[in-house]
N, C-alpha and C positions, 0 to 999 in steps of 0.2 A: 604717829610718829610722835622718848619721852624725847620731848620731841628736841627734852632736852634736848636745838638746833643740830644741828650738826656741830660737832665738837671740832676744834684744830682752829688752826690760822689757814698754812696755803691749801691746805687740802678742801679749806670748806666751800669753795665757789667750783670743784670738780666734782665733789661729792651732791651737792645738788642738784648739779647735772645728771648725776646719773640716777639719783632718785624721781627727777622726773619720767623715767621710762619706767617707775616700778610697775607701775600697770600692765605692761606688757606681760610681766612674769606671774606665771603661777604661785598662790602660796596653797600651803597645806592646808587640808580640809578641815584640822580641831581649830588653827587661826580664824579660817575662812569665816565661819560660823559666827564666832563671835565679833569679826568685823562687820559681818551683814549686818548685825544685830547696830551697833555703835552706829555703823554710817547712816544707816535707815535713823536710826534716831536723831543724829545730826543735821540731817537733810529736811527735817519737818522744818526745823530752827531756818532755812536757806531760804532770804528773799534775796531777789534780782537786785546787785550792787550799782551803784551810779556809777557812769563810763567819766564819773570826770573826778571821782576819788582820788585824791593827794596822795594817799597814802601808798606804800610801797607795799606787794602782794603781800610779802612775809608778816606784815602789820598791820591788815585785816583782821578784825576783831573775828566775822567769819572762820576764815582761813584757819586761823589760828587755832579755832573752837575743833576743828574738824583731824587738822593736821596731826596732833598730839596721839590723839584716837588712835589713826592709823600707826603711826608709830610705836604704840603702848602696846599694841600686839601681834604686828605681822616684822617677819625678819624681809627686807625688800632684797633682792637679785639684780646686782648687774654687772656688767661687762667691763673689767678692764682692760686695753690695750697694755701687752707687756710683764701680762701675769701675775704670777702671784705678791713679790715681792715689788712690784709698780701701784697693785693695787694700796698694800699696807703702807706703801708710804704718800703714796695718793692721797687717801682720803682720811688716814691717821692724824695727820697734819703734827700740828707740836704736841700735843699728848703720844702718838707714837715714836717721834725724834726723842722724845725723854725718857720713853716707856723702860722698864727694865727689862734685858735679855734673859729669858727663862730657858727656851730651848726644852722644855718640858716634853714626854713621849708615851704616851699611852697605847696599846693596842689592843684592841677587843675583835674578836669572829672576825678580823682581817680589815678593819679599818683603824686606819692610825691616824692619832687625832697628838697635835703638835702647839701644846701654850707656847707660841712664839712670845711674846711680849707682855708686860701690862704695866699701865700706868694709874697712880692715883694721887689725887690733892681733895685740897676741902668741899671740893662742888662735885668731881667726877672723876669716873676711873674710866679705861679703857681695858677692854680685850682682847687681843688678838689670836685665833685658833685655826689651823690648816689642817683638813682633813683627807684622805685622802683613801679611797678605795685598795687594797693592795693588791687583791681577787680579781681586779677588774671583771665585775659579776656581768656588765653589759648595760648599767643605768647609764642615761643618757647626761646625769647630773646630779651630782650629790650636794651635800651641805651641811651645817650644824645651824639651826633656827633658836635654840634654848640653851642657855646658859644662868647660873645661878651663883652669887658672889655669898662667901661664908666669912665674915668679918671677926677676930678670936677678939677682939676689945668690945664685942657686941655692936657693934655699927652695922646701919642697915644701906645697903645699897640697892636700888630699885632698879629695875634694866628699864631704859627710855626710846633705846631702838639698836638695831640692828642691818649690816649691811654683809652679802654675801658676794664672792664674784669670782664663780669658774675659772680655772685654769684649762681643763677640758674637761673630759664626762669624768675621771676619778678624783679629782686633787680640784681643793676649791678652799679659798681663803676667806674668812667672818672674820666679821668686827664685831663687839657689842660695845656697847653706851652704857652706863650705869649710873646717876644719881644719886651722892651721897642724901640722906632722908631720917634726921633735918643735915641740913647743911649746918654749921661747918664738919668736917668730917675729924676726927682727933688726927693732930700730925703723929709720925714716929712709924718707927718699924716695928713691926707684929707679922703674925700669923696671918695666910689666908688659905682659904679654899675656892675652886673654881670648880664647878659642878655640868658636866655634858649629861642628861639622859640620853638622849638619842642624836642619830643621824639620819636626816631626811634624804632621801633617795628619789628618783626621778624616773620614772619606765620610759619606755620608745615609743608610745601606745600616741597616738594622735586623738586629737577632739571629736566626735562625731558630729556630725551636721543636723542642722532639720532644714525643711522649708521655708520659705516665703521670706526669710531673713534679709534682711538689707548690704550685709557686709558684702557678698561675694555677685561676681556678675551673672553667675547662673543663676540666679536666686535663691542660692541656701547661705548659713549662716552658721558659726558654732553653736552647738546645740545648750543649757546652761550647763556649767561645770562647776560639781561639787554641794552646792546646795540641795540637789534633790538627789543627791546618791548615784546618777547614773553612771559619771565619767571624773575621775578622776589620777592624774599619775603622779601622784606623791603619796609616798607613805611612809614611816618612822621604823627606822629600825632601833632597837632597844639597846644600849650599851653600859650605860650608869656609871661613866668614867669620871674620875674626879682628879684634883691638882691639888698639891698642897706646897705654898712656898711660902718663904716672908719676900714684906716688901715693905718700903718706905713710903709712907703717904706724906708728902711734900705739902701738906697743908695750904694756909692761907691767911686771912685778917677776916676780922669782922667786927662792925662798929654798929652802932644804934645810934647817928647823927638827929632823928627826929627834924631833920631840917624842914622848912617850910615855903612853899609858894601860893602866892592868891595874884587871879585874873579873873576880874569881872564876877567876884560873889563865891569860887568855886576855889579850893583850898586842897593844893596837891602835898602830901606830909613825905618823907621818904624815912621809914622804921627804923629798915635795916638794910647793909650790905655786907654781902660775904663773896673776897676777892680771892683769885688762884689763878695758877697760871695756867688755867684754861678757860676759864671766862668770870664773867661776875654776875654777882643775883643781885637783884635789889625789889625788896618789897615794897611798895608801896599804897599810900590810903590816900581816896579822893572825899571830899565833903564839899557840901552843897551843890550839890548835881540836881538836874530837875527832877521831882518825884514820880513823875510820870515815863524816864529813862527808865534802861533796862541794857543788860550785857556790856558796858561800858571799857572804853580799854584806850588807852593813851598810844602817841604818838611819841617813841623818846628816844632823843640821844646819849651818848653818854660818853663822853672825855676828862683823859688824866694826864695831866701835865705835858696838856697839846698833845695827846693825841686820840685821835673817834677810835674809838673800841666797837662800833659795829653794832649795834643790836639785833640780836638774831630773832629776840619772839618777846612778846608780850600776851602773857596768858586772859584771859575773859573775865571780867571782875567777877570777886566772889565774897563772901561774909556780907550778905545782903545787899552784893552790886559797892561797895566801894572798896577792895583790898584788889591787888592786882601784884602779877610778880612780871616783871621783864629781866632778860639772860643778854649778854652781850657775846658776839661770836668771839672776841678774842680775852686773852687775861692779862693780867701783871703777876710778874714777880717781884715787885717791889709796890705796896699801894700808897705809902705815904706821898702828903704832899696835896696838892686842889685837885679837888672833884667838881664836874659842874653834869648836872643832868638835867638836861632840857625835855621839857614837854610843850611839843607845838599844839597839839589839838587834842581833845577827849571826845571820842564817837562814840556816841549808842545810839539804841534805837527807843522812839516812841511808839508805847503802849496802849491802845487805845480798847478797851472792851476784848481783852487778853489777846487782841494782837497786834502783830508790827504795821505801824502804821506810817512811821515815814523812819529816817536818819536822821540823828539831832550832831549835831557838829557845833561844839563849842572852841573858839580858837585863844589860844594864848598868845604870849608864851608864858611856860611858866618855869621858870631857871631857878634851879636850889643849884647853893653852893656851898659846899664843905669842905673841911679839913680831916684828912688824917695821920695820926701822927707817927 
């Protein structure tokens, strides 16, 4: 998940919920692949966490390394009570309260596929698309897992996750996440394109079993699905539907404060911010870290003119272990005024003979405070 967090204000503590059952749900076997591929990778990197970590899951240096992954390429599935239009405003939160009404309608070989909404500012856009069987051919469940944004000012927007959630087996409502790349994104109204290749569909076909399996009380188990080609019910049908509308990209601020904190030897800088009214980025560089750390990643809050804006993620340091980017779950639409981001502690791990040998925990605080104007 990019993992760009979850996007919205009220939507984003429903929408996590329901991302935690994504495991339950099937994804497509061209995803599949390449998340074995990631996760297996990620998992070499997984030592056993301390049960008395401070930190909150979502800011796990871990977690965090793994979480994106999964988002970067699997569309997750789930359930909302209420349908279709409970879900889009469920888990939409304020980027779909703002989103423009499109009402857009394509139909190909008998599925009709509906740009409800989208929204964009300097850090992120939203999608919203309702798809909908009209044949009712007999799939158990349908969906749209891929989308692609076409930006006419040349702006690139990266898709960071997706969320899909049946209505019943023909008619199923997605979201996509997109990440302006870089950020800030140009404000003003222009040209877009929204791009569906296909619609993933779902057969009736159930898992086959093998032996000796632990899941079930007879002793069998689902057999593996999708990896080795034996069992899988999803598959893509082809439609290459596309959307062309203007919209207003509602923009945002962005400063290069270089402000500064130092605790105990260890120098937290903050580069840059770029605010919208879906959340906020803030790059930031650590210096004098021990040289023997590794994957470092800070504890941070971040409040504007009183009030916590939520941090949603803080990515894994990078540019040789000291650059690191943390997203706040919610934004402003007004940034002027104090800024204060706090960093309580910097975790990584020590290195020892290229592996992890214990957790290093360095404690602050370390408070930058700035102005914008």
């Amino acid at each position: 998940m990019k993992m760009h967090d979850v996007p919205g204000t009220a939507g984003t503590e429903a929408l996590e919920s329901h991302l935690t059952d994504a495991y339950a749900v099937d994804i497509p076997p061209h995803l599949a692949a390449r998340l074995e591929q990631r996760v297996s990778a990620a998992i070499q990197l997984l030592q056993p966490s301390s049960s008395a970590d401070p930190r909150p899951a979502n800011q796990r240096r871990r977690r965090l390394a793994l979480i994106p992954v999964l988002l970067a390429v699997a569309m997750v599935t789930v359930a909302a009570a209420g349908g279709v239009l409970h879900f889009y405003d469920e888990a939409g939160g304020l980027a779909w309260q703002r989103a423009e009404h499109l009402g857009l309608i394509k139909t190909v070989d008998g599925y009709r596929l509906t740009l409800e909404r989208v929204y964009a500012d300097a850090n992120r856009m939203l999608v919203g698309v309702t798809v909908v069987d009209e044949q009712n051919r007999g799939w158990s469940q349908v969906g749209v897992d891929q989308a692609t944004v076409t930006d006419s000012s040349g702006g690139r927007w990266e898709a960071t996750m997706g969320a899909s959630s049946p209505e019943d087996a023909s008619v199923a409502a997605n979201l996509f996440w997109f990440d302006a790349d870089p950020a800030p994104a140009a404000p003003g109204r222009r040209a877009f394109t929204v791009s569906i290749p296909a619609v993933s569909v779902r057969d009736q076909t159930t898992p086959p079993v093998t032996e000796g399996g632990p899941a079930f009380e007879d002793g069998t188990s689902p057999a593996p699905v999708g990896g080795d080609g034996t069992w899988w019910p999803w598959h893509e049908v082809k439609i290459d539907a596309s959307f062309s509308f203007d919209l207003t990209v509602a923009g945002g601020s962005q400063a290069t404060p270089h402000a500064v904190a130092e605790s105990h030897g260890v120098t937290i800088s903050l580069d840059r911010i770029v605010t919208s009214p879906s959340d906020i980025k803030l790059d930031l560089r650590m210096a004098g870290l021990p040289p023997s750390g590794d994957g470092w990643a800070p504890t941070v809050s971040v409040r504007h003119a009183g009030q916590d804006l939520g941090v949603a993620g803080v990515t894994g340091s990078r540019d040789g272990g000291f650059a690191t980017t943390a997203w706040t779950s919610r934004g402003v639409d007004n940034a002027s005024g104090d800024w204060i981001v706090t960093v309580t502690e910097v975790v990584g791990d020590q290195i020892v003979d290229g592996v992890v040998h214990k957790q290093i925990r360095l404690q602050g605080p370390w408070i930058i405070h700035f102005t914008m104007p």
